[in-house]
C-alpha positions in Angstrom: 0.0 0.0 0.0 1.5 3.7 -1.0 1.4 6.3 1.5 -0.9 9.2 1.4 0.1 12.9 1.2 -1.9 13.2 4.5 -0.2 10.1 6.2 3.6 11.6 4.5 2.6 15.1 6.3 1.1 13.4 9.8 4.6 11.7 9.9 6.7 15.1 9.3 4.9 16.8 12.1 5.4 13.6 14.6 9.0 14.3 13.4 9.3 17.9 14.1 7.4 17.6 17.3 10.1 14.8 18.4 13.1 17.2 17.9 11.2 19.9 19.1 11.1 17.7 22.8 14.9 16.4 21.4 15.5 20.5 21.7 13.4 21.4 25.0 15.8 19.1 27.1 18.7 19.5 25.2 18.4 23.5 25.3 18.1 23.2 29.7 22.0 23.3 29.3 21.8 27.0 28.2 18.3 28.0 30.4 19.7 26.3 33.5 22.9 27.6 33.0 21.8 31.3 32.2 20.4 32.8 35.7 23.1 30.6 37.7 25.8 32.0 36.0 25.4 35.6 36.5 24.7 34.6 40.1 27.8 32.7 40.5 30.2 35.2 39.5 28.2 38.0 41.6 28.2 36.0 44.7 30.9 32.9 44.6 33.4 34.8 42.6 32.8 37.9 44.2 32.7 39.6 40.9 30.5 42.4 40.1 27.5 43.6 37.4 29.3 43.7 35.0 31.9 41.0 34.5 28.5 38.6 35.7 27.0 40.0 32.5 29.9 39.3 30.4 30.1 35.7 31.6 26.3 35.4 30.3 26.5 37.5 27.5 29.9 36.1 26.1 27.7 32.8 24.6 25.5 34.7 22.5 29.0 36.6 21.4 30.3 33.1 20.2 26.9 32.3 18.9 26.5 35.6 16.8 30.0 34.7 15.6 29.1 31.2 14.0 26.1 31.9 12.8 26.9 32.3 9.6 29.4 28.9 9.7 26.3 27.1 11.2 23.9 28.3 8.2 26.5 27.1 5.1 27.0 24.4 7.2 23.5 23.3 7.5 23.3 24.3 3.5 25.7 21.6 2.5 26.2 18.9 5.0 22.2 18.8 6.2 20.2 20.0 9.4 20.9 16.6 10.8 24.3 16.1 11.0 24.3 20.1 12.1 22.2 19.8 14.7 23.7 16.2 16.2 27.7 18.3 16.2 25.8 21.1 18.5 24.3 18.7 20.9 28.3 17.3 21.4 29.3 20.8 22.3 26.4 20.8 24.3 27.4 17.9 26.5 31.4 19.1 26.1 30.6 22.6 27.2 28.7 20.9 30.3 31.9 19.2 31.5 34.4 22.3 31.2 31.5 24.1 33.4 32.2 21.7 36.1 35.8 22.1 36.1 35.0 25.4 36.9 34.7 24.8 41.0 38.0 23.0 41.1 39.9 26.4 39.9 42.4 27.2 42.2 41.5 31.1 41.9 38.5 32.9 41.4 40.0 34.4 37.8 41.0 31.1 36.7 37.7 30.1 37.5 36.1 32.6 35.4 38.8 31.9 33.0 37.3 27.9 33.1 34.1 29.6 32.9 34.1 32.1 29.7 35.9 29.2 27.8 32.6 26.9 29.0 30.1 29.6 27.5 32.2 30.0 24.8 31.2 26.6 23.7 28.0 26.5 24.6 27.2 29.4 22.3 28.9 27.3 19.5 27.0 24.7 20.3 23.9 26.4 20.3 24.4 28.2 17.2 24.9 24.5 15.3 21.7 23.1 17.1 19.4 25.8 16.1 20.2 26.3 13.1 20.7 22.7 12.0 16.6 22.1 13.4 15.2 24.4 11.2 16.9 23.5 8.3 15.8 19.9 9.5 12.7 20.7 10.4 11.9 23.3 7.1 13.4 20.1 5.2 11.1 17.4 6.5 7.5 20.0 6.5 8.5 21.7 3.3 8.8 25.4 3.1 5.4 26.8 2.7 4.8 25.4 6.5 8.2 27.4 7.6 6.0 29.2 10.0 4.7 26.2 11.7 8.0 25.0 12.2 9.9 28.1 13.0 7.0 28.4 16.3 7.4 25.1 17.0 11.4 25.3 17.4 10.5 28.3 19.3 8.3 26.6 21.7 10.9 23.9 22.5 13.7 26.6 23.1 11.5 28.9 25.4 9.4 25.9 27.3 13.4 25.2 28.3 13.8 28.4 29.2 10.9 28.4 31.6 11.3 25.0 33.2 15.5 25.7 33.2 15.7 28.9 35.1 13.8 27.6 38.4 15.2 24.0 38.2 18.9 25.4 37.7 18.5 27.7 40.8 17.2 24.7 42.4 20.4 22.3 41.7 22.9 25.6 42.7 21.3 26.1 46.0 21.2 22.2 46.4 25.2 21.2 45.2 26.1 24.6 43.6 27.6 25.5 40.5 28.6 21.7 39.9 25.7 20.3 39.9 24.4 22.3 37.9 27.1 21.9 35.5 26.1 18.2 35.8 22.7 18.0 34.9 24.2 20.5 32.6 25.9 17.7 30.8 22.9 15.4 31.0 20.6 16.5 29.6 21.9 17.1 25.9 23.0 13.8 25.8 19.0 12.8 26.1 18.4 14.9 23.2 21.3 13.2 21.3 19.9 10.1 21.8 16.2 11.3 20.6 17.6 12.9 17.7 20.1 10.6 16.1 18.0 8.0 14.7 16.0 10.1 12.9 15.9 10.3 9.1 18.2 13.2 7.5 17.3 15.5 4.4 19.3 15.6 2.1 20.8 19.6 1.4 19.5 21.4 -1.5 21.7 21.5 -4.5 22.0 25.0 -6.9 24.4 27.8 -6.8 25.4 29.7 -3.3 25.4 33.0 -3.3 27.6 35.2 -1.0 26.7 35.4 2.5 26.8 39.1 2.3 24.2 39.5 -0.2 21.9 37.4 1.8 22.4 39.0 5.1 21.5 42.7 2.6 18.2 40.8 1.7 16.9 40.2 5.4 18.5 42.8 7.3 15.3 45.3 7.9 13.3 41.7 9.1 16.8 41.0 11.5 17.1 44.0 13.2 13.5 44.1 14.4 14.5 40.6 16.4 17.4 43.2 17.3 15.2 44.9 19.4 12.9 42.0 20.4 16.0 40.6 21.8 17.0 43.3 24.6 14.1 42.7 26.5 14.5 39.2 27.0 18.1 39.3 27.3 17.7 41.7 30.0 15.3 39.5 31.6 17.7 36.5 31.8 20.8 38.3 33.1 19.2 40.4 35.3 16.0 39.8 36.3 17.3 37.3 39.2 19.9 39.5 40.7 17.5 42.5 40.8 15.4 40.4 43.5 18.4 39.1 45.1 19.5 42.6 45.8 16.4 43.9 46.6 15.3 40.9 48.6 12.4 39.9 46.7 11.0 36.1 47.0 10.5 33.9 43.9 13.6 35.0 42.4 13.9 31.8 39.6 10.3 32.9 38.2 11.2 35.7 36.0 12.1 33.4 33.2 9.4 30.9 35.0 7.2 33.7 33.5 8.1 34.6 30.6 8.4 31.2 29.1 4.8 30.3 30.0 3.9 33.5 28.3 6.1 32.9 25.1 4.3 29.2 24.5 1.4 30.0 25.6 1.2 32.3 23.1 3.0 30.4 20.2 0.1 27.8 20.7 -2.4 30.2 20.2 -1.4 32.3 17.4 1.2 30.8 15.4 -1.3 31.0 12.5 -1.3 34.6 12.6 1.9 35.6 10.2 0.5 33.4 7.5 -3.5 35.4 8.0 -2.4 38.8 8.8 1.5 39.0 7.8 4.4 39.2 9.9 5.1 42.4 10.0 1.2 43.5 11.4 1.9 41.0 14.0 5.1 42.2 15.2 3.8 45.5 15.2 1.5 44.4 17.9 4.0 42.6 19.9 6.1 45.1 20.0 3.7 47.2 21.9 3.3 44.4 24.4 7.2 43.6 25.1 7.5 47.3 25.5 5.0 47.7 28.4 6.1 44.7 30.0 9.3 46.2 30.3 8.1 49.2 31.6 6.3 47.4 34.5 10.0 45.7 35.1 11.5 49.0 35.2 8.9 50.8 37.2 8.8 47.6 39.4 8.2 47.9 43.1 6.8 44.6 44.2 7.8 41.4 42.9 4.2 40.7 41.5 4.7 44.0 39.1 7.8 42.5 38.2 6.6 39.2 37.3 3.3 40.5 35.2 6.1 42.3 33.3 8.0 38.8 32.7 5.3 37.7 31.8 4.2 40.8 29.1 7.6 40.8 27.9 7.3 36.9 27.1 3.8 37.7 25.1 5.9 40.6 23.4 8.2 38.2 22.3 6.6 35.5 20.9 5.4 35.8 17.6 8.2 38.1 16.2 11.0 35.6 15.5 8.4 33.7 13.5 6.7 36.8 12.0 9.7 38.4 10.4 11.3 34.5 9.8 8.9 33.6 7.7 9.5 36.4 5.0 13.0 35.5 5.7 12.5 32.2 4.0 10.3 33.6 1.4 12.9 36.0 0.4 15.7 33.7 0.0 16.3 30.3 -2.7 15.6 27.0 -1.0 19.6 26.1 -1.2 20.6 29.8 1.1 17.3 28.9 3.7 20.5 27.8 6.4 22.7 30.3 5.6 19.8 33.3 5.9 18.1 31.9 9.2 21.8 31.9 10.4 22.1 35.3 9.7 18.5 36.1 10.7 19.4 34.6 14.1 22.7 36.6 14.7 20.9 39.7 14.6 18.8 38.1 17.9 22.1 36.7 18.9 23.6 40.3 18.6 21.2 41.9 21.0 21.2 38.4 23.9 24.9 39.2 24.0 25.5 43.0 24.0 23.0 43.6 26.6 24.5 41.5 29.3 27.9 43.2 29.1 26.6 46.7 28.5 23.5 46.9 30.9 26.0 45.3 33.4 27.6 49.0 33.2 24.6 50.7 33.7 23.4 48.8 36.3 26.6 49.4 38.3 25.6 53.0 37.8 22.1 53.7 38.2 20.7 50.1 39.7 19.4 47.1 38.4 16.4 48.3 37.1 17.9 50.6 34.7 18.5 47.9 32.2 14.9 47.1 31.7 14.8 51.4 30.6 17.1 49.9 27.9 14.5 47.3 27.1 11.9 50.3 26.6 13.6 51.8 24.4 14.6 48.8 22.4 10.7 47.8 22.4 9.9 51.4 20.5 12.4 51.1 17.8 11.4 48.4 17.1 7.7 48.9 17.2 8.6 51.5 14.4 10.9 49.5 12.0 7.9 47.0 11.9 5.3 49.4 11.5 7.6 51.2 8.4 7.8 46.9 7.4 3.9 46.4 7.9 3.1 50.2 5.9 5.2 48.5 2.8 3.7 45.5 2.6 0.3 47.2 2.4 1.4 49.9 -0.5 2.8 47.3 -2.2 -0.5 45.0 -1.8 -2.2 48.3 -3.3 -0.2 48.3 -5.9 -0.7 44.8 -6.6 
């Protein structure tokens, strides 16, 4: 008996759904690893604001760095064996973190420590990237949106269910057992994802990395923007209760990951109906006010309903804008341009740790959500200059 188109298509989203969970536990390396690190070097190292930022915000560096190497990757050698070569630097950058509490000093423990995130970010880059080139591979481009929420939903559900449980192991054994579990839990995901069936890469001629970046840069640098807010959320957001003595200091990503897939589930149609760049419009607005209640914060609860605003905010617009990423670009350049889509998130996860970090030294640690204001407004009016385009050009049509 021959399979249906319907029974071919059930099978590609039991696929993408499996390496979407392969994802959720592999990615608890980075969202367990995120709010104990800045805590670590704040309060073990006895480091301050903003060499605790650095330490977060130097992954995303290495990340925005191999981006593009993780897209023509993915281009010629396939999503699969992409993806499986991040979940070993995964695991790898699990076991340098635990050397890090056997350093004899607290700089050669930071030193242990930057070289850990340094891998991680590598690591991170080839996993992404090489799922939705996997994923885009096995559902076929016209559902990229489907499976660019989906990878999203496995990234940020991680990010919810990491930041309390790593909290949880460093108050229980400290930095090494969370390094541990760390280690753990990407070799799960290895296991899940290796015997699945590779696509093979698209064949055709390449064009130059630089003309492809030129083609999506407007749609990357409103996930620019989207990116501060959360960014500031995860280096931050957990020291600013610390120091003001605030209970339920893990919840702040808690929050904003419920938000983010609670809100992928219910509107990842939307870009495909309304078009992405209406939708990011709207979400803009949202991040933005969250933000504001974070900045303006005097309770915890304010502070959390912020989270969780922001994490509404910044659903939808990876997705939105990704989508006309992929329908900009030939089917042969859809790795190398989500590469370089990503970097311009990457960009704004790993300057804001480092550079709020100052601030905060300055003016407190709720001046870096001020930042995240700010960020929420420009980009609120790139995608509305995006969104008035695609209706004169609908007009015109």
């Amino acid at each position: 008996m021959t399979s249906t188109p319907t029974a071919g298509r059930d099978k590609a989203v039991y696929l993408l759904l499996w390496l979407a969970v392969a994802l959720f536990l592999s990615y608890l390396a980075v969202a367990m690893s995120m709010p104990t690190t800045s805590v670590f070097v704040a309060t073990s190292l006895h480091m301050g604001n903003a060499l605790a930022g650095l330490a977060v915000g130097i992954a995303f560096f290495s990340t925005i760095l191999t981006r593009g190497f993780a897209g023509r990757f993915a281009d010629h050698q396939g999503g699969k064996r992409c993806m499986v070569y991040g979940l070993v630097l995964y695991v790898l950058s699990g076991v340098l973190a635990m050397a890090v509490t056997g350093m004899p000093t607290p700089w050669s423990g930071f030193g242990m420590l930057v070289l850990a995130r340094l891998t991680l970010g590598l690591g991170e880059s080839l996993t992404v990237v090489g799922l939705l080139a996997w994923g885009i591979g096995l559902m076929g481009h016209q559902r990229s949106g489907r499976v660019l929420s989906v990878v999203g939903m496995g990234m940020y559900g991680s990010l919810a269910a990491g930041s309390p449980l790593g909290l949880l192991l460093y108050n229980l054994g400290g930095y090494g057992l969370m390094a541990l579990a760390c280690t753990g839990a990407p070799l799960v995901g290895l296991a899940m994802a290796s015997p699945v069936e590779a696509v093979p890469p698209h064949g055709g001629e390449r064009q130059p990395v630089g003309r492809v970046i030129h083609k999506i840069s407007d749609l990357g640098l409103v996930v620019f923007f989207q990116g501060i807010g959360f960014a500031a959320i995860g280096a931050f957001m957990p020291l600013m209760f610390l120091h003001r003595h605030w209970s339920h200091a893990a919840m702040g990503l808690t929050f904003f990951g419920i938000a983010f897939v609670l809100v992928r589930v219910l509107c990842s149609h939307l870009p495909d109906r309304l078009g992405g760049a209406r939708v990011a419009c709207a979400s803009m607005v949202v991040e933005t006010i969250g933000q504001l209640l974070l900045w303006q914060a005097t309770g915890p609860g304010i502070a959390l309903a912020g989270a969780f605003l922001t994490g509404c905010g910044c659903s939808m617009i990876f997705p939105a804008m990704g989508v006309e990423v992929v329908r900009r670009v030939t089917p042969q350049m859809r790795g190398t341009a989500m590469g370089g889509f990503a970097a311009f998130q990457d960009l704004a996860y790993g300057a804001t740790g480092p550079l709020t970090g100052l601030l905060a030294e300055w003016a407190g640690d709720g001046s870096v959500f001020m930042v995240g204001c700010a960020a929420g407004l420009g980009g609120f009016f790139l995608a509305s200059r995006l969104a008035w385009r695609e209706r004169a050009a609908a007009l015109t049509n």
